[in-house]
C-alpha positions in Angstrom: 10.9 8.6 -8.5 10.6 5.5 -10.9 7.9 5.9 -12.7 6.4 2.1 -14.9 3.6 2.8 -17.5 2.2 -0.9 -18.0 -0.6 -2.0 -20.1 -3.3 -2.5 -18.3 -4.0 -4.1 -14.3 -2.7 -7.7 -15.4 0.5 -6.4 -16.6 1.4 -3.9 -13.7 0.6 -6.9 -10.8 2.6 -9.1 -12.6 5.6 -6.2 -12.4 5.0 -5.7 -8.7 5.1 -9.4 -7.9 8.1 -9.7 -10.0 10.1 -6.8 -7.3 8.6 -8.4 -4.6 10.0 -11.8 -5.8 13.0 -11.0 -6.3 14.0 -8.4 -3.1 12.5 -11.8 -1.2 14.9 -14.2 -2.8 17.5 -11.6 -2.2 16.6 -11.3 1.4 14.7 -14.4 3.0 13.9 -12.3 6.0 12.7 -9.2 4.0 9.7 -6.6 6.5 6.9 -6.5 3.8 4.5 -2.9 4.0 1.0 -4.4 3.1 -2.0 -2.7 1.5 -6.0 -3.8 1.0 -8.8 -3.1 -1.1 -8.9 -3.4 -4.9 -5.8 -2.6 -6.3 -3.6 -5.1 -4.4 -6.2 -8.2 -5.5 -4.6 -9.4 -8.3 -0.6 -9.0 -7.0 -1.6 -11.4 -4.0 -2.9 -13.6 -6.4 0.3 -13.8 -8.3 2.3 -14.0 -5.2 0.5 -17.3 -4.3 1.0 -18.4 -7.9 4.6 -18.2 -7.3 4.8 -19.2 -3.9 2.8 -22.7 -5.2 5.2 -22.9 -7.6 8.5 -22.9 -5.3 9.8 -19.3 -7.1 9.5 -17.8 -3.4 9.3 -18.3 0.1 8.1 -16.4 2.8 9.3 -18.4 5.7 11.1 -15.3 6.9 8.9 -12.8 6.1 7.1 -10.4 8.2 4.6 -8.3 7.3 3.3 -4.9 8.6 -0.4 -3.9 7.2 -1.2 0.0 6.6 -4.4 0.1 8.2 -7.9 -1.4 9.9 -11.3 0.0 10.7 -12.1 0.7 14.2 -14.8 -0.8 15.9 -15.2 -4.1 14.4 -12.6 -7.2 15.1 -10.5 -9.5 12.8 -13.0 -12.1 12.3 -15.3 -9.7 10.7 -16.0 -10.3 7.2 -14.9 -6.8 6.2 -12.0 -6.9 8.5 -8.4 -6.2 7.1 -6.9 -9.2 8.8 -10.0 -11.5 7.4 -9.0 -9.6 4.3 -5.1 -11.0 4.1 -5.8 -14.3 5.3 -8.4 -15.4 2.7 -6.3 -13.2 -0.1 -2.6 -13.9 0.8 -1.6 -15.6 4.2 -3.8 -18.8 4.2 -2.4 -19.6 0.9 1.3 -18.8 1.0 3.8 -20.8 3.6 4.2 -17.4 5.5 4.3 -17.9 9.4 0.8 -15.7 10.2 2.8 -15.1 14.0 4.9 -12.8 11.8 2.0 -11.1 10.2 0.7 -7.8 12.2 -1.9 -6.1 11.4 -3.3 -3.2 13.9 -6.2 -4.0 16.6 -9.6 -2.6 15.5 -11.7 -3.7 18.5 -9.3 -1.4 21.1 -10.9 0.2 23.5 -10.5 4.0 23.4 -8.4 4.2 26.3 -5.5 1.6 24.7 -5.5 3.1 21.6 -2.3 5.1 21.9 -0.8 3.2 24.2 -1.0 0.3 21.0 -0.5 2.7 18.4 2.9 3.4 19.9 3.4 -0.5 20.0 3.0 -1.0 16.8 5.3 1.8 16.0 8.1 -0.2 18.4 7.7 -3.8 16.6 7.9 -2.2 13.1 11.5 -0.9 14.6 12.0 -4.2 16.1 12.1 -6.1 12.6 14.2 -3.5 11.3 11.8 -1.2 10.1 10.0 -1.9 6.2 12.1 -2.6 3.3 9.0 -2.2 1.0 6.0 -0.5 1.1 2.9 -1.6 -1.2 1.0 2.0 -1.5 -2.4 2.2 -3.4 -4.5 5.7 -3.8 -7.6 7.3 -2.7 -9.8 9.1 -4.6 -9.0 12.1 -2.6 -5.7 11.6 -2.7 -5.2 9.8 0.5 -2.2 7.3 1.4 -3.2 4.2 4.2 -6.0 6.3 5.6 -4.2 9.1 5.9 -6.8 11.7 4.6 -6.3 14.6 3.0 -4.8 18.0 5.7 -2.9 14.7 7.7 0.4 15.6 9.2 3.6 14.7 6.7 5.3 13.9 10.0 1.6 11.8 11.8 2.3 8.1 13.1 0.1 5.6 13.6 -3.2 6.5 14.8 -7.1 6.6 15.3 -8.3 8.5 12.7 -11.7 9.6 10.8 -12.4 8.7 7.5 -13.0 11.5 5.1 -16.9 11.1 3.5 -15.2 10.5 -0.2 -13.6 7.8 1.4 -16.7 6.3 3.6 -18.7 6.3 0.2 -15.7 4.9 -1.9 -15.8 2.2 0.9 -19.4 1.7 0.9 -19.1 -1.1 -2.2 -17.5 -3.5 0.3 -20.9 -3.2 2.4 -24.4 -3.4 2.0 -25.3 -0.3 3.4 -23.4 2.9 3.4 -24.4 2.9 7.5 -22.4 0.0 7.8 -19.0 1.7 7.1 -16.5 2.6 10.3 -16.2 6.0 10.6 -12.4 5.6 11.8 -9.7 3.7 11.9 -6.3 3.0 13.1 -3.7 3.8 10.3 0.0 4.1 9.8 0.9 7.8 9.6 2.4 9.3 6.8 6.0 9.6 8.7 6.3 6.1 9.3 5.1 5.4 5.7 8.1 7.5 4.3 10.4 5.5 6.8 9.8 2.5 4.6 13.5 1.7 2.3 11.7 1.3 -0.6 8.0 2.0 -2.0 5.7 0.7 -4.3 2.6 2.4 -5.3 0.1 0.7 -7.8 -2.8 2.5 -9.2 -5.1 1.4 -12.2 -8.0 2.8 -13.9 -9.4 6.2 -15.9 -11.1 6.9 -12.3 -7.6 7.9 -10.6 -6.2 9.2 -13.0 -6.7 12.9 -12.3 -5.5 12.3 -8.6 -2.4 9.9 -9.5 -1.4 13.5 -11.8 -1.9 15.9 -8.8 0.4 13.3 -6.3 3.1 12.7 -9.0 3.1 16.2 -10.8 1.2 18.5 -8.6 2.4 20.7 -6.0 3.2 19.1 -2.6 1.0 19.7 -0.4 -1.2 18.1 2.8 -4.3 18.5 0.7 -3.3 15.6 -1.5 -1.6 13.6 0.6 0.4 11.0 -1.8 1.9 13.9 -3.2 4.5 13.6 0.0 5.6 10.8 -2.2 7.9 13.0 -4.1 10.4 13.4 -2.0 10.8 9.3 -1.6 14.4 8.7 -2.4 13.3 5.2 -4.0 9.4 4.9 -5.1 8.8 3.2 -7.8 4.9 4.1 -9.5 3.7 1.1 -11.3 0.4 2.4 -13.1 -1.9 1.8 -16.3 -2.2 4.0 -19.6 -5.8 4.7 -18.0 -4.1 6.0 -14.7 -1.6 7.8 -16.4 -3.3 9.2 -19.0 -3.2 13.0 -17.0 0.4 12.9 -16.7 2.0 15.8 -18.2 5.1 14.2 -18.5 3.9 11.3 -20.0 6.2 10.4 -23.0 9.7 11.2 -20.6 8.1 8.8 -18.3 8.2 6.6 -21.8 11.7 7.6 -22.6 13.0 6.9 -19.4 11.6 3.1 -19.4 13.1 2.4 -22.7 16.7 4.0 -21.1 16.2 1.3 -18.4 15.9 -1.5 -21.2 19.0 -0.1 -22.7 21.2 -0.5 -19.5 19.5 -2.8 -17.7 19.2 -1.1 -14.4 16.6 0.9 -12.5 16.4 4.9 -13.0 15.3 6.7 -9.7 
């Protein structure tokens, strides 16, 4: 586990769009994991930036999104697809046939039967080479909420209340928020080659400490992270500031700058 203590939310996008950039460059046909909601705002931003300015290319991409709420359908404003176009896809030369994002307005009965689709096309494309993770308040990865099988796949699942009320700032009525959605599961998250997981902020700190330091456990389900064989944590003083082992994670970045190579 890498862990990057960066300044502040400006400085840790900027790092994340800087990996993505270059295993892109690397690869031309690299499977991007995609996340939504706050904490990814500002890395799509930079990843147009640099896309604008001819310092990547996502012809070849494809891109596999975490999650969608269930019940409404992609042109709704509040929509995870609606989200990526009008954030990321209608502003970067990506081919939006390669971006998949799961079906929220399924009916009941073809929910499995698509859930295990979408399993099959991330296999397809070779399964994802990096995974963009952000944290819930309660600890949850995608919306894999907290007591969620380590070994769950995609799948219709409820949303906890913490995370229907953390939600609730994207709508104007707490009533409005799904109730479920269709997620990855944690098993096909860990299947991802490489992960990064952003978090900012004094308001997840304490649960960024109890996934990175805390005991693992299906109560907190980022901790599962730990056993990643290559995550790399990109987070703010604010978001680390519960970390117990706060100066090695210090030392260790320094060490990096010294031999110019990653530290796992």
């Amino acid at each position: 586990m890498r862990v990057i203590i960066k300044k502040d939310y400006k400085e840790i996008s900027q790092e994340a769009s800087r990996i993505i950039k270059n295993l892109v460059n690397k690869k031309s046909d690299t499977t991007l994991g995609l996340a939504t909601g706050s904490t990814p705002l500002e890395l799509y931003k930079e990843l147009v930036r640099l896309n604008k300015d001819k310092e990547i290319s996502f012809c070849n991409v494809k891109t596999f999104n975490l999650d969608e709420y269930y019940g409404i359908n992609s042109s709704h404003p509040q929509s995870y697809r609606y989200y990526m176009k009008t954030n990321l896809f209608d502003h970067i030369d990506i081919n939006q046939n390669n971006t998949f994002i799961p079906k929220g307005d399924l009916n009941v009965k073809e929910v499995a039967q698509y859930c295990q689709l979408y399993e099959k096309t991330i296999i397809e494309a070779g399964g994802i080479d990096l995974q963009i993770l952000g944290i819930g308040g309660d600890g949850h990865i995608a919306f894999n909420e907290p007591g969620s099988s380590f070994k769950s796949r995609t799948r219709l699942v409820a949303l906890d209340k913490q995370t229907i009320q953390d939600n609730s700032r994207f709508f104007t009525d707490i009533k409005e928020v799904p109730r479920f959605a269709i997620s990855m599961g944690i098993g096909t998250i860990l299947e991802a080659k490489e992960i990064l997981f952003l978090a900012t902020g004094k308001n997840k700190a304490e649960i960024v400490a109890k996934a990175l330091e805390g005991p693992i456990t299906s109560i907190v389900p980022a901790s599962i992270l730990q056993l990643h064989p290559k995550i790399t944590i990109l987070i703010d003083h604010q978001a680390a500031s519960c970390l117990k082992r706060y100066s090695h994670y210090q030392f260790i970045q320094e060490a990096e700058q010294e031999i110019g190579t990653p530290l796992f």
